[in-house]
C-alpha positions in Angstrom: 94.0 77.2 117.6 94.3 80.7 119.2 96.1 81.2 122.4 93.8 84.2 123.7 95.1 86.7 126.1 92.6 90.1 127.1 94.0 93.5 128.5 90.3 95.1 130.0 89.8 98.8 130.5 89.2 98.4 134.6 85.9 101.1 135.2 82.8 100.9 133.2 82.5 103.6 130.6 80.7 107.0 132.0 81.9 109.7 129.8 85.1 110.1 131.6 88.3 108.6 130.6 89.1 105.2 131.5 92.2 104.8 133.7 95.6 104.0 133.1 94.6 99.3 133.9 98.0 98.6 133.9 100.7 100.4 136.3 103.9 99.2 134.4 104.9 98.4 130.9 103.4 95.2 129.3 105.9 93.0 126.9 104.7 90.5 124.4 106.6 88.2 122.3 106.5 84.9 119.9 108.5 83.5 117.6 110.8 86.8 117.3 107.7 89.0 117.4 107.4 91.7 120.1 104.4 94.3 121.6 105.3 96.8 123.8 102.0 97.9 125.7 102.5 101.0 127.7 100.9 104.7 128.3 102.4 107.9 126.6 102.5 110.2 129.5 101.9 113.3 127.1 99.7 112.4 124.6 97.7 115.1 124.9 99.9 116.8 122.9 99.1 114.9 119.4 95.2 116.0 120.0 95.9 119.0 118.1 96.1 116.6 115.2 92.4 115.9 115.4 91.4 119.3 116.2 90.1 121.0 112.8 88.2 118.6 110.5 88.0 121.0 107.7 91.5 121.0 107.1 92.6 117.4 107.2 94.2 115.5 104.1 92.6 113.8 101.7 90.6 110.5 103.0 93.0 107.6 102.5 90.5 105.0 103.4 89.8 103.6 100.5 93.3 102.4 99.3 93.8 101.3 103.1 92.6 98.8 105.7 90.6 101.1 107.4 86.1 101.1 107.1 83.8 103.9 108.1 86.9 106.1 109.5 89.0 108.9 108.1 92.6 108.5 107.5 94.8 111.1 106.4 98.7 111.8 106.5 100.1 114.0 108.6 104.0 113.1 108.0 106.1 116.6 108.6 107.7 117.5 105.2 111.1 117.7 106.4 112.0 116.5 110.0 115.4 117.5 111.8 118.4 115.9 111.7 117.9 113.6 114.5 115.1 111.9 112.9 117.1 111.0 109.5 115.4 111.7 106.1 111.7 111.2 106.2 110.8 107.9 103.5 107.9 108.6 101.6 107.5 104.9 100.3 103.9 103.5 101.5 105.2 101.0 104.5 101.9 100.2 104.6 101.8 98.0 101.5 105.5 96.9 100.6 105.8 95.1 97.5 106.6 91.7 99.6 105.1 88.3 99.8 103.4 89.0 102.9 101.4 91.9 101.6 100.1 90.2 98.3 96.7 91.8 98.0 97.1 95.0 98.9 98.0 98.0 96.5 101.2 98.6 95.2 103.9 101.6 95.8 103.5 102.4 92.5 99.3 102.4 92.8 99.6 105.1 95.7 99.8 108.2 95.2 102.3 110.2 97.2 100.8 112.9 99.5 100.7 116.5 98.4 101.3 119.6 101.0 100.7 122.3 98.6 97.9 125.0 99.2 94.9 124.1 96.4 93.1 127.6 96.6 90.3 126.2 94.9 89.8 123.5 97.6 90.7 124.9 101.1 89.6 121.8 102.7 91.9 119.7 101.3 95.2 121.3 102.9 97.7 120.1 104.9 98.3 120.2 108.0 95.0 119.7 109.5 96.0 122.2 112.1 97.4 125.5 111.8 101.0 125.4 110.6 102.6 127.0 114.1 101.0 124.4 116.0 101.8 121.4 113.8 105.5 123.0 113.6 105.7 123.3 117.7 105.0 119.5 118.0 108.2 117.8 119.2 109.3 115.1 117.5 112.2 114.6 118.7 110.5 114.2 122.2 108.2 111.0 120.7 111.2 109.3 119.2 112.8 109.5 122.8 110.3 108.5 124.3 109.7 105.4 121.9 113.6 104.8 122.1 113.2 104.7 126.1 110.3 101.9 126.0 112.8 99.8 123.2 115.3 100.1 125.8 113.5 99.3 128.5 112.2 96.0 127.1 115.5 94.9 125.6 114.8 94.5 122.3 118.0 94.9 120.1 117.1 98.0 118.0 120.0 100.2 117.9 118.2 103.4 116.6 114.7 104.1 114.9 113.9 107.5 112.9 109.9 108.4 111.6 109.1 107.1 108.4 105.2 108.1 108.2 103.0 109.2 110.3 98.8 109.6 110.0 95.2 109.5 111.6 92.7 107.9 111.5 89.0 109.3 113.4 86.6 106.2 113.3 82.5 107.1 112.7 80.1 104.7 114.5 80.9 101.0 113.5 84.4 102.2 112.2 87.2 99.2 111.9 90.3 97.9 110.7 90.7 95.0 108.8 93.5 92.6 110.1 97.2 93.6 108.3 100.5 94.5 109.2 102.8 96.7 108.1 105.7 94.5 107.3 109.1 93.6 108.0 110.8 96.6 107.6 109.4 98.9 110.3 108.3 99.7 113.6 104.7 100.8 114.4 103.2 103.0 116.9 100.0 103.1 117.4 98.3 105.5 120.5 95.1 105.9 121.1 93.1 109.3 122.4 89.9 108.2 123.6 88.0 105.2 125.8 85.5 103.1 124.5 82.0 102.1 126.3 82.3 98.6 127.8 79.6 95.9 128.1 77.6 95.9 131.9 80.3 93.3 132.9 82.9 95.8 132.5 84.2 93.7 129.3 85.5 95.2 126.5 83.9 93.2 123.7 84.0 93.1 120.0 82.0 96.1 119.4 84.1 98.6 121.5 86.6 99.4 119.5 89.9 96.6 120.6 92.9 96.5 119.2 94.3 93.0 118.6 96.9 91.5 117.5 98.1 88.0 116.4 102.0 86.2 116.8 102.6 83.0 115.5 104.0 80.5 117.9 106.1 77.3 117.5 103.5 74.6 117.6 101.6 76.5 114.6 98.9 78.2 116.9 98.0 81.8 117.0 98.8 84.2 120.4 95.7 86.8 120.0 96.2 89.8 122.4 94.0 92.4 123.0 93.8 96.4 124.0 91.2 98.1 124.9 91.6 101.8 124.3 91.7 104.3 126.5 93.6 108.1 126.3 97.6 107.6 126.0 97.4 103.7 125.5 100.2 103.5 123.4 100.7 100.0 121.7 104.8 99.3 120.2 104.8 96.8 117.9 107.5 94.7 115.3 105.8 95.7 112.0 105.3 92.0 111.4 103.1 92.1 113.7 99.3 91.1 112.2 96.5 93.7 113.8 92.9 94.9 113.5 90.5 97.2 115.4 86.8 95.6 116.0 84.1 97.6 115.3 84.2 101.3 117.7 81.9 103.7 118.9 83.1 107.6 117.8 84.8 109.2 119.3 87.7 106.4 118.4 90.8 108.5 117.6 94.3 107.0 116.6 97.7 108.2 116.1 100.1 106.2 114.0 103.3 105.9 113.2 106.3 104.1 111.4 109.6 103.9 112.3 112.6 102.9 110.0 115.2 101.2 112.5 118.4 99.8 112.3 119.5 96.3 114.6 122.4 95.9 116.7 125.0 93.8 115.2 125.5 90.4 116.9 128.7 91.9 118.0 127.9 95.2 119.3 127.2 95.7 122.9 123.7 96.6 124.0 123.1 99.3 126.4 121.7 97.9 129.9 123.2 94.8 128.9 127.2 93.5 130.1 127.3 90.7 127.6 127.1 91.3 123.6 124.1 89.7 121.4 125.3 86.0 120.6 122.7 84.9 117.6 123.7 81.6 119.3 122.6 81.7 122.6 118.7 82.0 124.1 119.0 83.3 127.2 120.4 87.3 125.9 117.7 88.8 128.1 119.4 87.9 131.6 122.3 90.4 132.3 125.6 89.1 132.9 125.6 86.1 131.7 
């Protein structure tokens, strides 16, 4: 059985940008799962990653869940100190029990920056340097930090791990995976999707969804429809797909590496300190 809950872009699709349907941060949770459902208030400034499609990285599609869309990496080479050394392991597709099926580490090849004269299309960035360069970091992983916070979940610190793209055709869709227990994903999308004459999002514009086991053995099955700055936060255990989209459907990723709080460190917003024992941690002085 699937416990079925539906988050619907609010004004029918006329070209313009759908607005913003919900005014405050959405939280989701079962069985130790979380989603964080919220807007990035400058996501604008990742559309430079989509800007120049003769320069993107090679098409990763086909060693990953994504069908009739264009994924490529666009993880900086080196990041600051703030964001801890970058990993370049494939998140996507641990070697673990929960990904059996997918490819291997050792299958995937590791992306390449270097100039290949002899194929100009193929370099990386897909933008020009400067640009990629002046995109701040530092500024997302704040940001992320600030929505962690703000739902009290017990991460003590995060750093990017990988980042990519992906820029659905018509049709374009994710098979359902996650990206397992030993990240955090962020996934933000840049553009609306049309929506049926009832002002539904249905299956063939473009959804995210996501599934959480809970107790009794059902499934919790949530869903987002896209529109610019939706930005969906989600435990890497989390299991997710996109339904079928309509281009433009544009998608920023990324992983996070993240360290918990300890059961005895205190938790900032929080008086008392995480008691593995107790199952009321989210109410404040108590």
């Amino acid at each position: 059985m699937v416990e079925k809950t539906e988050h619907m872009a609010p004004d029918p699709y006329e070209g313009t940008p759908n607005v913003n349907p919900n005014s405050n941060t959405e939280f989701h949770s079962a069985m130790n799962q979380w989603i964080i459902d919220v807007k990035c208030p400058f996501y604008e400034e990742f559309l430079k990653l989509f800007e120049n499609e003769e320069y993107r990285g090679e098409d990763e599609s086909k060693i990953k869940t994504t069908f009739r869309g264009y994924q490529y990496d666009v993880t900086p080479k080196n990041l600051p100190e703030w964001g801890g050394n970058v990993v370049r392991s494939d998140k996507m597709n641990p070697d673990t029990p929960e990904q059996i099926g997918f490819p291997s580490s050792e299958t995937l090849n590791e992306t390449e920056f270097e100039v290949n004269p002899a194929n100009p299309g193929s370099n990386f960035p897909p933008i020009d340097q400067n640009k990629f360069d002046n995109i701040n970091w530092e500024k997302l992983v704040k940001w992320v930090m600030a929505q962690i916070r703000r739902n009290r979940v017990p991460i003590k610190s995060i750093k990017v791990s990988k980042c990519w793209c992906v820029d659905y055709n018509d049709g374009g869709y994710q098979a359902i995976h996650n990206h397992g227990p030993m990240c955090i994903s962020m996934v933000m999308a840049m553009d609306a999707q049309p929506t049926t004459g009832t002002n539904e999002q249905s299956a063939d514009n473009g959804m995210l969804y996501t599934l959480m086991p809970n107790p009794d053995g059902t499934q919790l099955m949530t869903q987002f429809g896209p529109y610019p700055g939706r930005t969906v936060i989600l435990d890497g255990r989390v299991w997710h797909g996109v339904y079928p989209a309509k281009k433009p459907r544009r998608t920023f990723v990324v992983d996070f590496d993240f360290e918990y709080f300890a059961p005895d460190e205190p938790i900032p917003g929080m008086v008392h300190k995480l008691d593995p024992d107790r199952h009321d941690w989210m109410q404040d002085g108590k």
